[in-house]
Each structure stands twice: as structure tokens, then as C-alpha cells.
C-alpha positions, 0 to 999 in steps of 0.5 A: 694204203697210200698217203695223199699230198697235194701241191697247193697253191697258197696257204688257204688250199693248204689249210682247207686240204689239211682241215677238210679232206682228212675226214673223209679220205682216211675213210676211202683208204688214205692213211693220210693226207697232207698239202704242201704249197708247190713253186714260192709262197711269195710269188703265188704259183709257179710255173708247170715245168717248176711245179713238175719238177716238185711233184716228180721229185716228191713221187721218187722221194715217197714211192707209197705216195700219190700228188695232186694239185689244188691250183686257181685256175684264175692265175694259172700261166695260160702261155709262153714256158709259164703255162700249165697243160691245158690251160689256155685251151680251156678258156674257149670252154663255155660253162654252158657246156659244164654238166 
């Protein structure tokens, strides 16, 4: 089994991934799940090469684990060296076109 750590953004996603998700992801065959916030708490999210940089550096250090993220896409670097993938192109994406 694998253990689950999320790179958040802040201490609201830290504390919802490690008081909610819990629950449910050990039934799904997590043997365990924890969050860490990813870049500096005091400047909110980083940039993506930074926030690679930690997730790629936490993968070698744990081979049995899996990342993900949990970002607010309101405050994600859109363009410039900042910018996450994908990022700026979703702001085209009319919600309409969600399902």
C-alpha cells in the first residue's frame, strides 16, 4: 500500500486533507495520508518550477509514496517563469462547457 501526501497550498488545505480525507482514502488502500504545504506559508503559493522541485524531491526521498496537489486556482501564477501548466489556458474555459 501506498502512503498519500498532498503539497497544499496553506494551512486551510493542510487542515481539510489531514481531518477529511483520511476517513475515506484508508478504506480505498492508502495506509496513510498527510499534506504538507508546498513553496513558503508566508507568501502563499510558489512557483511551478519550485513547487516541482519539492514534489520531485519528496518522490525520491519516499519511493512508496504518491503527491498530489490541492492549489486554488485563483492565485496560481498564470504566465512569466511563475506559471503552473495549464494554467493560463484555462482561463478561456467557459464553465458552461464543465459537466
Amino acid at each position: 500500500m501506498a502512503r498519500l501526501v498532498v503539497h497544499a497550498e496553506g494551512p486551510t488545505e493542510v487542515r481539510f486533507v489531514r481531518g477529511i480525507l483520511p476517513e475515506h482514502l484508508t478504506t480505498v488502500g492508502y495506509d496513510r495520508v498527510d499534506a504538507r504545504i508546498v513553496g513558503s506559508r508566508k507568501s502563499g503559493i510558489c512557483s511551478w518550477g519550485s513547487a516541482l522541485k519539492e514534489i520531485v524531491s519528496d518522490l525520491k526521498r519516499d519511493r512508496g509514496c504518491v503527491i498530489s496537489t490541492m492549489v486554488d486556482f485563483y492565485g496560481l501564477p498564470a504566465t512569466r517563469g511563475k506559471a503552473w501548466p495549464g494554467r493560463e489556458a484555462a482561463n478561456s474555459i467557459s464553465t458552461a462547457r464543465v459537466r
